[in-house]
Structures are given as C-alpha cells and as structure tokens.
C-alpha positions as CSV (number, residue, x, y, z in Angstrom):
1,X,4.1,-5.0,-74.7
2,X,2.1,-2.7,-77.2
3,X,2.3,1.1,-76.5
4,X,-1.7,1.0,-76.5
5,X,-1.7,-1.8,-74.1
6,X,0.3,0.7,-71.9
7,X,-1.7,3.5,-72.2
8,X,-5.0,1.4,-71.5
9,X,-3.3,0.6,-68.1
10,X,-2.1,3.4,-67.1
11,X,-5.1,5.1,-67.4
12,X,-6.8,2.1,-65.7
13,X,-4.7,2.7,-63.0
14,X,-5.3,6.5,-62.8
15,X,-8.8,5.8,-62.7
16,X,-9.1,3.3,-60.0
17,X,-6.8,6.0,-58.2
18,X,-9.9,8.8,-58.9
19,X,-12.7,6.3,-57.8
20,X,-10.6,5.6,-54.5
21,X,-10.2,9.0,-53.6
22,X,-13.7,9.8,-54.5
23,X,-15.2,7.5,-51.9
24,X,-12.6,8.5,-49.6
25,X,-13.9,11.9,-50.0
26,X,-17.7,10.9,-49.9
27,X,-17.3,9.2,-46.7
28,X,-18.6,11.3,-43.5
29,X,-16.1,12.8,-41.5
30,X,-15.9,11.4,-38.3
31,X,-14.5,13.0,-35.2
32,X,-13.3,11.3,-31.7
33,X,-14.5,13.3,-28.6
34,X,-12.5,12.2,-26.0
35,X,-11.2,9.2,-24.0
36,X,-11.3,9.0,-20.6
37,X,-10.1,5.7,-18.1
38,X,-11.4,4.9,-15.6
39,X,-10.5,2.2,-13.2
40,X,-12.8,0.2,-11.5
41,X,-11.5,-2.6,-9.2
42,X,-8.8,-4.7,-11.0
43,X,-10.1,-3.8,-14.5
44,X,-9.7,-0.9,-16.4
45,X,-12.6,0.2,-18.4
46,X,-12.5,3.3,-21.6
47,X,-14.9,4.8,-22.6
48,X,-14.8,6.6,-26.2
49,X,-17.2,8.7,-28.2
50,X,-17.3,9.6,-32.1
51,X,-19.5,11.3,-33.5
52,X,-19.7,13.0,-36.9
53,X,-20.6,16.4,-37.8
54,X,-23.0,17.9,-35.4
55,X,-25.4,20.1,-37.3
56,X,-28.6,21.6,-36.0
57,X,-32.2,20.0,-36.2
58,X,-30.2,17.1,-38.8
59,X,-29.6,13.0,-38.0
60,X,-26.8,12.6,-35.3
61,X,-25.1,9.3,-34.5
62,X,-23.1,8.9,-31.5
63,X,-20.9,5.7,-30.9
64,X,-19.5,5.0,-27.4
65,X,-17.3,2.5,-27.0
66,X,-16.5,0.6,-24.1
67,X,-13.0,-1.3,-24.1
68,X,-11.6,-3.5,-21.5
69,X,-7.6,-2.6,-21.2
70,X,-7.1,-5.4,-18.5
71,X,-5.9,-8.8,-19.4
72,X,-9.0,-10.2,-17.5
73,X,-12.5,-10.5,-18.4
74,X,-15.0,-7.5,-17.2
75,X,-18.4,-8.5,-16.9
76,X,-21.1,-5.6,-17.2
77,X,-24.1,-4.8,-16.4
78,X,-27.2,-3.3,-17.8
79,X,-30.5,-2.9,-15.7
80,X,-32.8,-1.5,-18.8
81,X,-32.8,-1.6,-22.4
82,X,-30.6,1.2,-22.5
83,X,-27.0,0.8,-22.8
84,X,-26.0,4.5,-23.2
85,X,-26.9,8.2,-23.1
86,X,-25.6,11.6,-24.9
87,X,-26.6,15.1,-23.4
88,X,-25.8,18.4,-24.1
89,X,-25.8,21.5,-21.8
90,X,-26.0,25.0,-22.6
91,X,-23.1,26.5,-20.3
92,X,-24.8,30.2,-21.0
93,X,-27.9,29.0,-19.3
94,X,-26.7,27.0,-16.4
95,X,-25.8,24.6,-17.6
96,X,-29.8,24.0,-18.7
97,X,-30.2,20.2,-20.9
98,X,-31.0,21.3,-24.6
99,X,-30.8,17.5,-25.9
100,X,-30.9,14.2,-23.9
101,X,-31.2,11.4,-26.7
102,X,-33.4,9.4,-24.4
103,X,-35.6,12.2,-23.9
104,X,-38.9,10.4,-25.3
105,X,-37.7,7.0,-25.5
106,X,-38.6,4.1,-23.3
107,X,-36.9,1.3,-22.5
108,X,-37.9,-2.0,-20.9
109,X,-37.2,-3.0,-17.7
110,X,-34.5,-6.2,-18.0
111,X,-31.6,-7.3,-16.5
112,X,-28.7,-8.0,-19.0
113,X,-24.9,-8.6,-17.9
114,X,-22.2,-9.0,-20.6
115,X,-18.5,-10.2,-20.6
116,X,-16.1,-8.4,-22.4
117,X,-12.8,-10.1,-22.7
118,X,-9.6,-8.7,-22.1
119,X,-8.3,-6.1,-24.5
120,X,-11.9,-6.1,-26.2
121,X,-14.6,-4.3,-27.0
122,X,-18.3,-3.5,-26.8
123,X,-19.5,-0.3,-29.0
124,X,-23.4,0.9,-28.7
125,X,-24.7,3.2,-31.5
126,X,-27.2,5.7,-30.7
127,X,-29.3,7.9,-33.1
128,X,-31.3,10.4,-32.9
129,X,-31.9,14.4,-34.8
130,X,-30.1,16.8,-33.1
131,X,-32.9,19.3,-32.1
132,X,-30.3,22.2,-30.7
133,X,-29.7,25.4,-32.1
134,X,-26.2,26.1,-33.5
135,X,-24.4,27.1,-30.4
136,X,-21.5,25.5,-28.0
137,X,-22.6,23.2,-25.9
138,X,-20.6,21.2,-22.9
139,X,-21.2,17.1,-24.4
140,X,-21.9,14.8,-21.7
141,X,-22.0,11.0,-22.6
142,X,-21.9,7.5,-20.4
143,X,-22.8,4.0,-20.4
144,X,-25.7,3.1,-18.5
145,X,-24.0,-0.2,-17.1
146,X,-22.4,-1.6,-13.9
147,X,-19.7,-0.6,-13.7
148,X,-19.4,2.2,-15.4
149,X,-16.4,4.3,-16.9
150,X,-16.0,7.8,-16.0
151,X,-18.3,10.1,-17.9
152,X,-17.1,12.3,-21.0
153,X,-17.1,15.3,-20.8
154,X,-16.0,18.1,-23.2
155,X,-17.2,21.2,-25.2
156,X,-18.7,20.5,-28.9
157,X,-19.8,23.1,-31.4
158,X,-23.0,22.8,-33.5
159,X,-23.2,24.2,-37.0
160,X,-26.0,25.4,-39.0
C-alpha cells in the first residue's frame, strides 16, 4: 500500500472519529428522575421520567414511561385523552403548584384501555414551555391510567 493511501485513511478515520463525537456532543443531555414500582395485583408496573434540562420560561419535554416487569400482560386504562401529567410545587410556598402541563389543555372525554405485554413498554411524551422561575421545585409526575404506578416524586432544579 502507498504511504499516501495511508495517510488519506488515517485521516479519514480521524475525521469520522471528530464527526461522531461532535453529534455526540450536540445531542441534548438527558437526565432520569427517578423510578419508582409499584405493584398492583399480580403485575408490577414502573414508572420512569426523563426529562432534559429544565430551564425557565424555554420548551420542556417530559417522557414517562410505563413498563410492565411481570411476565403477564397488563391491560391499562385511560378515561380521557390524557395519558399523563407533570407538576411542580414550590416547597417555600406550601407546596403552592407553579406548573401543571395540563393547565390550559383539554382533553376529550373517551375510554381507551391498552395491553402492554410482559416485560414491555408504553412511553407518552409531553411538551410544553416551562413557565417557572429558576428556583427548586419538588416534581410530581403520574399516569393518568387504571391502574396506575406510584407517583414520582423528587426535587428538580430550574436554571436560568
């Protein structure tokens, strides 16, 4: 092989190294809340929620995930349009709401029931601008489904 064949590759390499870790470092960071079981007859349902970021009055987008740890199907479900809901609490001001994403949304009234299969998942997205000054805030987040898991709850910081 030529010595400028070499050096064509081995920079083609180190590049395609650069371009990997420059979308790696473009990609939003993404932090996981908490996880918290809860068992509900002879299933066991999770529920997880990731958010990125949280900075004040800027796009927020909260996943929950609901996971099935049984080896049996679960079968869930919703009575509205809404499948989930993020709040936050001031603890300084007992415990007053400062965001509620389904504050000003309305959802239709329909009965919807889904399976999930054992060791699956079902994940719901919800977005919304985080209108909350920068301050700690107690994070509240569930599923609005029968049956439900357990609630999270822990303490978030929102940045400027």
């Amino acid at each position: 092989m030529r010595t400028g064949t070499r050096r064509r590759r081995a920079v083609g390499g180190m590049l395609a190294v650069l371009v990997a870790l420059a979308v790696v470092g473009c990609t939003k960071k993404t932090e996981k809340v908490r996880t918290l079981e809860n068992t509900t007859g002879d299933a066991r349902l999770n529920l997880t929620v990731t958010h990125g970021p949280l900075v004040a009055h800027q796009p927020v987008v909260w996943q929950l995930v609901f996971s099935n740890v049984s080896a049996q199907n679960v079968q869930i479900t919703f009575r509205t349009a809404q499948r989930g809901e993020v709040v936050l609490l001031d603890k300084s001001h007992n415990n007053k709401v400062v965001y509620q994403w389904s504050k000003g949304r309305s959802f239709t009234q329909s009965l919807a029931t889904s399976t999930i299969g054992p060791r699956k998942k079902l994940a719901i997205t919800l977005e919304g601008t985080l209108d909350v000054a920068a301050g700690t805030y107690q994070l509240r987040a569930g599923m609005a489904s029968t049956p439900a898991p357990t609630p999270v709850f822990v303490e978030v910081t929102v940045r400027k």
